[in-house]
mmCIF file of the C-alpha atoms, coordinates in Angstrom:
data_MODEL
# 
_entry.id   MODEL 
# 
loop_
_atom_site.group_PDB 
_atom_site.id 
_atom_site.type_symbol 
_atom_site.label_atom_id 
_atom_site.label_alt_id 
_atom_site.label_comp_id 
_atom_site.label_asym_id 
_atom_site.label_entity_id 
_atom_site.label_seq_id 
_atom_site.pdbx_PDB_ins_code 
_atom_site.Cartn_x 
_atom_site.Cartn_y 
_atom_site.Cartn_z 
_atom_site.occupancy 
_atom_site.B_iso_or_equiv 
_atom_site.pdbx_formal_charge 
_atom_site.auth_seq_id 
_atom_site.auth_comp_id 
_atom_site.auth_asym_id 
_atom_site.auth_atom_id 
_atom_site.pdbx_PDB_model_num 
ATOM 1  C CA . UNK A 1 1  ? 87.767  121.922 85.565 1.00 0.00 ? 1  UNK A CA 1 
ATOM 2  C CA . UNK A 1 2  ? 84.285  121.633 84.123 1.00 0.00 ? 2  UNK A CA 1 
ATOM 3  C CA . UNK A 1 3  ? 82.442  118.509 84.278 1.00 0.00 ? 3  UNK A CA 1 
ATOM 4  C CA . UNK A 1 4  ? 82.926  117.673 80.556 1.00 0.00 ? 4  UNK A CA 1 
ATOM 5  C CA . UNK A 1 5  ? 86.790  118.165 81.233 1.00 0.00 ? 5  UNK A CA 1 
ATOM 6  C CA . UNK A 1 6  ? 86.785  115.656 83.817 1.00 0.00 ? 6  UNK A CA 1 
ATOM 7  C CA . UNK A 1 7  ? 84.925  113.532 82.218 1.00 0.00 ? 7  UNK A CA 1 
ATOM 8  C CA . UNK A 1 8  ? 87.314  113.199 79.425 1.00 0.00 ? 8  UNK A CA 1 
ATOM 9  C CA . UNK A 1 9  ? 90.283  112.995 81.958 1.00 0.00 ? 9  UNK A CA 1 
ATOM 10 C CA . UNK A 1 10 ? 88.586  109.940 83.280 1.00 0.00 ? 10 UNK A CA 1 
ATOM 11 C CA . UNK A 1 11 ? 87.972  108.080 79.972 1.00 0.00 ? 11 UNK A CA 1 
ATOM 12 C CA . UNK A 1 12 ? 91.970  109.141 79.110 1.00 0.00 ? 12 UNK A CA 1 
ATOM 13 C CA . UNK A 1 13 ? 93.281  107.559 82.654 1.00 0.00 ? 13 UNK A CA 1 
ATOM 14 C CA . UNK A 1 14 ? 90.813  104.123 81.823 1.00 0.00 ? 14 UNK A CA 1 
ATOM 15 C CA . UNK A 1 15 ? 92.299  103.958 78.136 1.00 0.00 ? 15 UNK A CA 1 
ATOM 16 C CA . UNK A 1 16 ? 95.940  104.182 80.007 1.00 0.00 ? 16 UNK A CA 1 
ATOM 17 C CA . UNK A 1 17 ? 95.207  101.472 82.146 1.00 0.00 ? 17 UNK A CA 1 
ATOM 18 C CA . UNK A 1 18 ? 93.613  99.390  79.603 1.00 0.00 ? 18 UNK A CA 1 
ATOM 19 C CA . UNK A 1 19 ? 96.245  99.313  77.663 1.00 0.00 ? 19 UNK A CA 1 
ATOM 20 C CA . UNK A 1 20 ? 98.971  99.014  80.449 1.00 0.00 ? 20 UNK A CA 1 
ATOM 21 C CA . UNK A 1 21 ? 97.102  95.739  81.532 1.00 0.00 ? 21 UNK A CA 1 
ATOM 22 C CA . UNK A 1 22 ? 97.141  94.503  77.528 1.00 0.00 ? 22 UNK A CA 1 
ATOM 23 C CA . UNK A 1 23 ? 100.830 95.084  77.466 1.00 0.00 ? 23 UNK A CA 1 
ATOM 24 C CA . UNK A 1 24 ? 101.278 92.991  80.604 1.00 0.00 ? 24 UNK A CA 1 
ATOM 25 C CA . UNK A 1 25 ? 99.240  90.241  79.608 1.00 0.00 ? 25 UNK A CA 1 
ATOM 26 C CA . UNK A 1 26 ? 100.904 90.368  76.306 1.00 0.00 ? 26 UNK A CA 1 
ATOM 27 C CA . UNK A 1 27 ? 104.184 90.208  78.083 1.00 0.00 ? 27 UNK A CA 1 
ATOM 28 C CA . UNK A 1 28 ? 103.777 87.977  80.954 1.00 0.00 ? 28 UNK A CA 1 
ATOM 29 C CA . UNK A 1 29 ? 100.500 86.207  80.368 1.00 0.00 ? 29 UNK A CA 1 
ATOM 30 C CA . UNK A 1 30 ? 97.826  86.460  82.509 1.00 0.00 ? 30 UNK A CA 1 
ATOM 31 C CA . UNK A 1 31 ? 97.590  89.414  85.497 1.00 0.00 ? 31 UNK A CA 1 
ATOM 32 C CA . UNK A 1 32 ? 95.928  88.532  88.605 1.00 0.00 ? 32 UNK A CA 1 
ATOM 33 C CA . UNK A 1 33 ? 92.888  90.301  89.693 1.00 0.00 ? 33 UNK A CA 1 
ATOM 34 C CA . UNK A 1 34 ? 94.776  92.145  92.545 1.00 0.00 ? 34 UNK A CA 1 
ATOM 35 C CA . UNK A 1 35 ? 97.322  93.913  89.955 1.00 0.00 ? 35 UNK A CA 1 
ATOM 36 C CA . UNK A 1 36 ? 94.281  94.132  87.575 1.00 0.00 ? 36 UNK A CA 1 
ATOM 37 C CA . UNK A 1 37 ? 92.381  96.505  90.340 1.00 0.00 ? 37 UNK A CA 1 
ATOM 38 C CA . UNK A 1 38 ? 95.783  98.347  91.120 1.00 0.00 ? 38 UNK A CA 1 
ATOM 39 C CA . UNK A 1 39 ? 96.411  99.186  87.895 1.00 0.00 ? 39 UNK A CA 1 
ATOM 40 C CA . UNK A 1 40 ? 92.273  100.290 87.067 1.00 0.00 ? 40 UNK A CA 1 
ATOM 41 C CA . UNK A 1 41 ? 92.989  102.449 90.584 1.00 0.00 ? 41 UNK A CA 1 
ATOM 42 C CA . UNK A 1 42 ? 96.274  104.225 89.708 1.00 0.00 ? 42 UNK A CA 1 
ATOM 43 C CA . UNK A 1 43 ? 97.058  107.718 88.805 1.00 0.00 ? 43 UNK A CA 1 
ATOM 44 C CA . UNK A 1 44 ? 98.120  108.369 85.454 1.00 0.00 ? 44 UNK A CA 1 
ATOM 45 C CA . UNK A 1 45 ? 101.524 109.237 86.640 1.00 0.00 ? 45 UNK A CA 1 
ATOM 46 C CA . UNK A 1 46 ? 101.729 106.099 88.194 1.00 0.00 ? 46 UNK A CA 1 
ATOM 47 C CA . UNK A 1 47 ? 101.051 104.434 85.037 1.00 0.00 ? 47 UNK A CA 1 
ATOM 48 C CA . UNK A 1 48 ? 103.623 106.251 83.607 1.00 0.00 ? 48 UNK A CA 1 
ATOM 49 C CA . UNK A 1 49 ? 106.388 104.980 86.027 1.00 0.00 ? 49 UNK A CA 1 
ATOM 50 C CA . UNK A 1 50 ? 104.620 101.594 85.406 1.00 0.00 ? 50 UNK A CA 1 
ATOM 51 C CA . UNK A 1 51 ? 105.088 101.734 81.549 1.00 0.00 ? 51 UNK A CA 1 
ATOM 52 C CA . UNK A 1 52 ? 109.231 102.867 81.879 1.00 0.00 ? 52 UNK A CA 1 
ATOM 53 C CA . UNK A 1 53 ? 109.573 99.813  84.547 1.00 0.00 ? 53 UNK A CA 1 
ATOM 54 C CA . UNK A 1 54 ? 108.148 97.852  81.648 1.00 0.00 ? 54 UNK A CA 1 
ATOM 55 C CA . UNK A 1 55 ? 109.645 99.450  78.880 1.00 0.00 ? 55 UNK A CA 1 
ATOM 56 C CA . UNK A 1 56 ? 113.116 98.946  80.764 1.00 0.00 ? 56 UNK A CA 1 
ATOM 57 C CA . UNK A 1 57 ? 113.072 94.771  80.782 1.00 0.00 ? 57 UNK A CA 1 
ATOM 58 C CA . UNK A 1 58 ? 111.013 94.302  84.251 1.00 0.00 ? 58 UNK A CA 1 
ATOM 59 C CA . UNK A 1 59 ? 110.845 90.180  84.872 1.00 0.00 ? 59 UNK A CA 1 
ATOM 60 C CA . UNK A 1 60 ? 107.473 90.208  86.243 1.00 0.00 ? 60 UNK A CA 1 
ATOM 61 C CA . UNK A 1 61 ? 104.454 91.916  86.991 1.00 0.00 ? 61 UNK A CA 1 
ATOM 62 C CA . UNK A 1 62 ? 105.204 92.530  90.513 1.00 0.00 ? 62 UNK A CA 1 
ATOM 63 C CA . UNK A 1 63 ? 108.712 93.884  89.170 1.00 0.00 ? 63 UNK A CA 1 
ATOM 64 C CA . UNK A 1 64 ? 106.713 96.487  87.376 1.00 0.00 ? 64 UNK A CA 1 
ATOM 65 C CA . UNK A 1 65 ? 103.988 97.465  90.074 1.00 0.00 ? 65 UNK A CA 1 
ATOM 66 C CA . UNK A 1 66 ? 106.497 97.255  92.543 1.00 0.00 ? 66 UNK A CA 1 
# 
């Protein structure tokens, strides 16, 4: 992978997590700092599994990170 290519992987994985964090908040109000950093830290098959946990009527936050 060249360094452009990663570069853009990168900015694709922060865009995923941004907007997995605006659902959330949009969803259940605020997200504390510690799911916050998990979420800015996970692979982007993790947020994948994150978004169907959502997507399929999680309660919480914790419901969906856990």
């Amino acid at each position: 992978m060249t360094t452009g290519q990663q570069l853009i992987a990168e900015g694709r994985a922060e865009g995923q997590a941004d907007l997995l964090l605006k659902a959330l908040e949009f969803r259940f109000g605020s997200v504390d700092d510690q799911s916050r950093a998990r979420v800015r830290s996970a692979t982007p098959e993790q947020i994948v599994t994150w978004y169907h946990r959502l997507l399929s009527g999680a309660d919480s936050v914790d419901d969906v990170l856990g």
